[in-house]
C-alpha positions in Angstrom: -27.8 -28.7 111.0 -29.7 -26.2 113.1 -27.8 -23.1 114.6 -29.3 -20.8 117.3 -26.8 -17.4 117.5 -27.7 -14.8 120.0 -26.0 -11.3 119.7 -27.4 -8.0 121.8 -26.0 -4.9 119.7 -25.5 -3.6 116.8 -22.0 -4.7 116.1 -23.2 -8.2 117.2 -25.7 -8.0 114.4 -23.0 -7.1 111.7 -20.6 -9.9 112.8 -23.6 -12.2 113.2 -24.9 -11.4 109.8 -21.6 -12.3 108.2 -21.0 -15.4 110.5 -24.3 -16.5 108.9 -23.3 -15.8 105.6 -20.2 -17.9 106.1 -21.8 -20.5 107.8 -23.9 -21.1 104.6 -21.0 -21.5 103.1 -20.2 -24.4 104.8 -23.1 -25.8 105.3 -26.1 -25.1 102.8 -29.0 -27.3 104.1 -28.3 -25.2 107.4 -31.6 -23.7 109.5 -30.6 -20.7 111.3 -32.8 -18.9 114.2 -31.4 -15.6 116.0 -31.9 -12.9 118.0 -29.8 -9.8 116.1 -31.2 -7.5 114.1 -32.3 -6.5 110.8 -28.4 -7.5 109.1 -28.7 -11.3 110.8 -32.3 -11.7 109.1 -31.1 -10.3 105.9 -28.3 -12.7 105.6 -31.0 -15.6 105.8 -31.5 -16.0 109.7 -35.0 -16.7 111.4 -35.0 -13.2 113.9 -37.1 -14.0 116.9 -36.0 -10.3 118.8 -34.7 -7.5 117.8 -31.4 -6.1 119.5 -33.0 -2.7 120.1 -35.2 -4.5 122.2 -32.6 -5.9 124.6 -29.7 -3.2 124.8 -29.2 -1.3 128.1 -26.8 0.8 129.0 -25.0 1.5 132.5 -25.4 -0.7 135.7 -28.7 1.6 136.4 -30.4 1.1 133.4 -30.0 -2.6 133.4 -30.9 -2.3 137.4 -34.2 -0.5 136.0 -35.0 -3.2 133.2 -34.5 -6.4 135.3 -38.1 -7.5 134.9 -37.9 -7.1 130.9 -34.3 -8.7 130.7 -35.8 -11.6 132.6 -38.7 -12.2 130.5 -36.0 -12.0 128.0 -34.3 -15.0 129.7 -37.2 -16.9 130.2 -38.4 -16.5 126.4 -35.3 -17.2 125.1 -34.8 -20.4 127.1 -38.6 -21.8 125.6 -37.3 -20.1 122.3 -34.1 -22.6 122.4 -36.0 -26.3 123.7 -38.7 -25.3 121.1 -36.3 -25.0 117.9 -34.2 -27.5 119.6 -30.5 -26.7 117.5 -27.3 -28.8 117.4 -25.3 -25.8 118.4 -25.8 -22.7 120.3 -23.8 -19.3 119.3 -23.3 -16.5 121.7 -22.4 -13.5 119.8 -20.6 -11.4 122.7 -23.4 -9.7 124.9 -21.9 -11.6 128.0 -24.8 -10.4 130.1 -27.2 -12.2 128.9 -25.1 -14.9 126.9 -23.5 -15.9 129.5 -26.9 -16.8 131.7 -28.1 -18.5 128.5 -25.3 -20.5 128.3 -25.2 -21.5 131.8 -28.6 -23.2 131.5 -27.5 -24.3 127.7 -24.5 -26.1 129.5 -26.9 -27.6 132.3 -29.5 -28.7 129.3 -26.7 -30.8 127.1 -26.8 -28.2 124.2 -23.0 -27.3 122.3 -22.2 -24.5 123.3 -19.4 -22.2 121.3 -18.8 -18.6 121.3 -17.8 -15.9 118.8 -16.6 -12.2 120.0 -15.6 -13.6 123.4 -17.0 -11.4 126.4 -14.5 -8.5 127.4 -13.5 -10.8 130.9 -10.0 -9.1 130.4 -11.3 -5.8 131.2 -13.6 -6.1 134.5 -14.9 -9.3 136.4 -12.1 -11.7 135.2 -13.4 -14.3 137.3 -16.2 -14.9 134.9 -13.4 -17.5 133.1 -14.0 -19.8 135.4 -17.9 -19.9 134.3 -16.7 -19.7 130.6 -14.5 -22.5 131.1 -17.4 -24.9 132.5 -20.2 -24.0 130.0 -18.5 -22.8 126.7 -17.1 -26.0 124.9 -15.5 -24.0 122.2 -14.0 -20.6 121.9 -13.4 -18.1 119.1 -11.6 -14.4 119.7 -11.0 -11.8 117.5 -8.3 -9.6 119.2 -4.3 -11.3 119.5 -4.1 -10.6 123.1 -7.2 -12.8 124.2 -5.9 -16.0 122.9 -2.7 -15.5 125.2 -5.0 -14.4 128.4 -7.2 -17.6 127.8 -4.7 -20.0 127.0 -1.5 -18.8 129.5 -3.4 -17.3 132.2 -6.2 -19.3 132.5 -5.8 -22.6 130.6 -8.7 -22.7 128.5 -7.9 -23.5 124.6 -9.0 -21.2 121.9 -8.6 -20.1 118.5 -7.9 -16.8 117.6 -10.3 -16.0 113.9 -8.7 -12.5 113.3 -11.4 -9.6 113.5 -14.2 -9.7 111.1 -14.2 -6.1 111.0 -11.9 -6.2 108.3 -13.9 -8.5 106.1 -17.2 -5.7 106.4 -14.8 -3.2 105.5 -13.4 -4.8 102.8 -16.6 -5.9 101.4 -18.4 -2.9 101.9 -19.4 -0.6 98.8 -16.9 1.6 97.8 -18.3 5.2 97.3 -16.0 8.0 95.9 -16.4 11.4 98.6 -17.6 13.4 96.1 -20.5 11.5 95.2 -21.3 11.3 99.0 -21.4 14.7 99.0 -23.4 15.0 96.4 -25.9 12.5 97.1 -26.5 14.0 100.5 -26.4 17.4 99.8 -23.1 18.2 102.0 -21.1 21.0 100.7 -18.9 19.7 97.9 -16.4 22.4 98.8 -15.5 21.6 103.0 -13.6 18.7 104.3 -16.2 16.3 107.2 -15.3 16.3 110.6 -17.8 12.5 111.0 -19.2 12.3 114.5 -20.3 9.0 115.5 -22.4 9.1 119.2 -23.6 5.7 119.0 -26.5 3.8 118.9 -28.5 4.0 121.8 -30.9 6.8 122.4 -29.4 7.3 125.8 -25.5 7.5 124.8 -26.8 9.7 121.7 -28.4 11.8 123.9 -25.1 12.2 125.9 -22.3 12.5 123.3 -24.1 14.6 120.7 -24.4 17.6 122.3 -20.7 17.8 123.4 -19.3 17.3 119.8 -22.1 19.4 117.9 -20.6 22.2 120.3 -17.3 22.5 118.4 -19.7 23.4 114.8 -19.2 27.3 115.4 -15.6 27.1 116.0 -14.8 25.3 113.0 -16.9 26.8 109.9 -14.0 25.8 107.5 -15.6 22.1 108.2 -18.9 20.5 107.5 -20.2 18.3 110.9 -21.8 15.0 109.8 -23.6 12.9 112.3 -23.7 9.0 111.4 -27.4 7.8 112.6 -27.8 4.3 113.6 -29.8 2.7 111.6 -32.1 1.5 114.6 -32.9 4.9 115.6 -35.5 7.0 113.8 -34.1 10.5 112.0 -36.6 12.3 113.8 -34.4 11.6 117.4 -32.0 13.4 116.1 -33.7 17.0 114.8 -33.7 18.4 117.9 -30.1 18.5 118.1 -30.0 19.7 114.3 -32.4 22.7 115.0 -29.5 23.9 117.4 -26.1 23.2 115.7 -25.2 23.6 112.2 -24.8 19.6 111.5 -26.0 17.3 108.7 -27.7 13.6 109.6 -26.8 10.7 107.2 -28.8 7.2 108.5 -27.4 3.9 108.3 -24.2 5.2 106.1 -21.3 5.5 108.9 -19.1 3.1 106.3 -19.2 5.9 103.2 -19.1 8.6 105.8 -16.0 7.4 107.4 -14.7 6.7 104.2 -15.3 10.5 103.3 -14.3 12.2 106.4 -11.0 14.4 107.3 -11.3 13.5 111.3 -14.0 12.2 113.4 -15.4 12.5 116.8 -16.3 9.1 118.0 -18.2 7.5 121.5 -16.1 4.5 122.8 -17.1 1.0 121.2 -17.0 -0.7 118.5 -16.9 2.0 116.1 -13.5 3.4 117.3 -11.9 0.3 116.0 -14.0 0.8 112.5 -13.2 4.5 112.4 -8.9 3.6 113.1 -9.5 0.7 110.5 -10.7 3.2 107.6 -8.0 5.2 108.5 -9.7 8.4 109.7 -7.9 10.4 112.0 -10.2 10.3 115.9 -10.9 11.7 119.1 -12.7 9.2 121.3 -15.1 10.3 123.7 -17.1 8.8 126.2 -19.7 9.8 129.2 -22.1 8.2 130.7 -24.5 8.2 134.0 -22.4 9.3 137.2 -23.2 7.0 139.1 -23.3 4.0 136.4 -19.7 5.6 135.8 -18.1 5.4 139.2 -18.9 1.4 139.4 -17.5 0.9 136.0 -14.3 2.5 137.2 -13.9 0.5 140.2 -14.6 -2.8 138.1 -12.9 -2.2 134.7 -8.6 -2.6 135.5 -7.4 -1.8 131.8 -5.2 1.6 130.6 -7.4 2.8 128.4 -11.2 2.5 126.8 -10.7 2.1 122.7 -9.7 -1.2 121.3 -7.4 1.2 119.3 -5.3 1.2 122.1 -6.0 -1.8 123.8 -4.6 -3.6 120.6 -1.4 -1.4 120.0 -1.2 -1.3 124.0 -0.4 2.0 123.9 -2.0 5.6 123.1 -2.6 6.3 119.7 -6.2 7.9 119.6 -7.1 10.5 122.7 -9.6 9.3 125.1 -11.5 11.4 127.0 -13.5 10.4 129.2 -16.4 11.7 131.6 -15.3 15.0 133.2 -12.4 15.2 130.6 -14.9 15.5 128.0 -15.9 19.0 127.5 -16.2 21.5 124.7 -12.5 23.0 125.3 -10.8 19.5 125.5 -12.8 18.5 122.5 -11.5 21.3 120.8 -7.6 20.9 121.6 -7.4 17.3 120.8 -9.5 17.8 117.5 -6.9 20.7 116.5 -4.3 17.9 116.7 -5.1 15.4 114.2 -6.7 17.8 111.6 -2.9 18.3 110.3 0.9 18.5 111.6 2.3 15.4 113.4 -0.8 14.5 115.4 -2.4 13.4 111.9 0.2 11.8 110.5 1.3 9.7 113.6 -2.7 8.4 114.0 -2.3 7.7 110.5 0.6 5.6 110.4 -0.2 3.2 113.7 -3.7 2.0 111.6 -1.7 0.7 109.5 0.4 -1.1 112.0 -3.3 -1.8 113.5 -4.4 -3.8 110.4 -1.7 -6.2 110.8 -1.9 -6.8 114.6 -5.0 -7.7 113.3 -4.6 -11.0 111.5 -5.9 -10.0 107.9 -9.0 -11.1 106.1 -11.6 -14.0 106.4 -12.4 -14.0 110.2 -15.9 -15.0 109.5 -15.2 -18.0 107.4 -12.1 -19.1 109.6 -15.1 -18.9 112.2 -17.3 -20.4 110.6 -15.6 -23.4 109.5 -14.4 -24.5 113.2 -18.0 -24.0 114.4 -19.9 -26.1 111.8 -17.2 -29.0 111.6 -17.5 -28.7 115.7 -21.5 -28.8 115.2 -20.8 -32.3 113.0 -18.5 -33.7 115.7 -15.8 -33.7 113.4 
């Protein structure tokens, strides 16, 4: 059988890459093309583009990269009649899935989805769309199978998150040897800050947690880089904080960290299911902001609290996030009851969760659906 997944991001890459992994599982003679990154080619798919390529952020910036995002379209769509696969995977990334998918749908390809698009949080009326050109759904968070199913009628199965299979399979690397292999200071506990992966959100966040460094010299500040963004982005932020860079290692450095400072995304949820203590944070352009807030209807940003639907982790957001803010919230869950109460609802997170094998669950309805069966 021949798959054709699509995923935009970096987290779309990592649940991509294990999708494929799974998939081969079931299905060994299988010929996989994608657009991902370097963790979907590792696992054994064909990469036509590169995620960094495709990933803007903020209603401007995609306003200001319409041109490229259309090429992108039109490629793609020659990509997809040129390999010609059984089954098309959209990987999240509704922007661009969802257009692919459209035309997919018009074309007489399968179409099935994995990480369904957040259509709970803004623009709900993109179901309708879903409903007409996605034959088969698969959602990682409990509460979408309920707002598919009971609000909108659409039948799905809920996988469980496949977050907790790359945890669980990741390496595991004992702190001190972290320490030592990076040359942090075996002697002071990690505050981990986690800006993202874009240059632009980097760009943001960085500078608003590096500020806390001086008021906290008890603690070593460790910035996770993404792995698609060269160390040499980051030193001018080094040469004015006290920090330490560790590339492509946010798993050991989570794993090693007292409390983290962490941009909204994906890598809250990561950060909660490690069980590291956070502050979320998130700014972005004014402008880009102020649309966002008109479209987006839920309580609060993190998945961490979408899924608990309440507040466990502080969020704070645009003019809320500032040096002093930063500074309270971080004072609350470095010990005391603001610790041990973030500490006990990841637990409770982990089961809300579903447990292990996500991917293979996954993977199993979308090959036997590729076969017809």
């Amino acid at each position: 059988m021949k798959y054709y997944l699509i995923a935009g991001e970096a987290s779309g890459d990592l649940h991509g890459s294990n999708l494929i992994k799974a998939i081969f599982r079931e299905d060994p003679s299988a010929q996989v093309r994608c657009w991902g990154g370097d963790r979907m080619q590792e696992a054994g798919g064909t990469l036509v583009k590169h995620y960094k390529e495709m990933s803007f952020m903020g209603f401007l910036e995609v306003i200001a990269n319409l041109p490229k995002i259309f090429r992108n379209l039109s490629f793609c769509k020659k990509d997809i009649e040129t390999f010609n696969p059984d089954t098309l995977i959209f990987i999240d990334f509704s922007g661009f899935n969802l257009r692919i998918a459209e035309w997919a749908h018009k074309k007489g390809y399968r179409t099935q989805y994995y990480i369904s698009p957040q259509v709970w949080a803004s623009r709900e009326g993109r179901v309708r769309k879903i409903k007409r050109d996605i034959d088969a759904m698969y959602v990682i968070l409990p509460f979408e199978k309920d707002f598919y199913e009971n609000k909108h009628d659409m039948p799905v199965h809920f996988v469980g998150h496949p977050l907790i299979d790359a945890l669980k399979d990741r390496p595991q690397i004992d702190p001190v040897a972290f320490k030592k292999q990076h040359g942090l200071n075996p002697d002071k506990p990690i505050i981990a800050l986690l800006p993202g992966s874009r240059p632009q959100e980097i760009s943001t966040m960085l500078p608003v947690m590096l500020s806390l460094s001086p008021k906290y010299p008890q603690y070593q500040f460790v910035i996770a880089g993404a792995p698609s963004t060269p160390a040499d982005f980051y030193e001018p932020f080094l040469k004015r904080h006290d920090a330490s860079l560790v590339i492509n290692q946010t798993y050991p450095l989570l794993n090693s960290a007292h409390a983290a400072l962490v941009t909204s995304g994906t890598a809250t949820l990561e950060t909660a299911l490690l069980g590291v203590p956070q502050v979320v944070c998130y700014k972005g352009n004014w402008i880009s902001y102020q649309i966002a807030k008109r479209l987006i209807t839920l309580d609060y940003i993190s998945l961490v609290n979408l899924i608990m639907d309440r507040m466990v982790v502080t969020e704070l957001i645009q003019e809320d996030l500032h040096p002093e803010n930063l500074a309270v919230e971080l004072d609350k869950i470095l010990s005391g009851a603001g610790r041990e109460a973030q500490l006990s609802a990841c637990q409770e997170l982990r089961v809300k969760l579903g447990g292990a094998g996500a991917s293979a669950k996954a993977a199993k309805l979308i090959v036997d659906f590729s076969k017809g069966s």
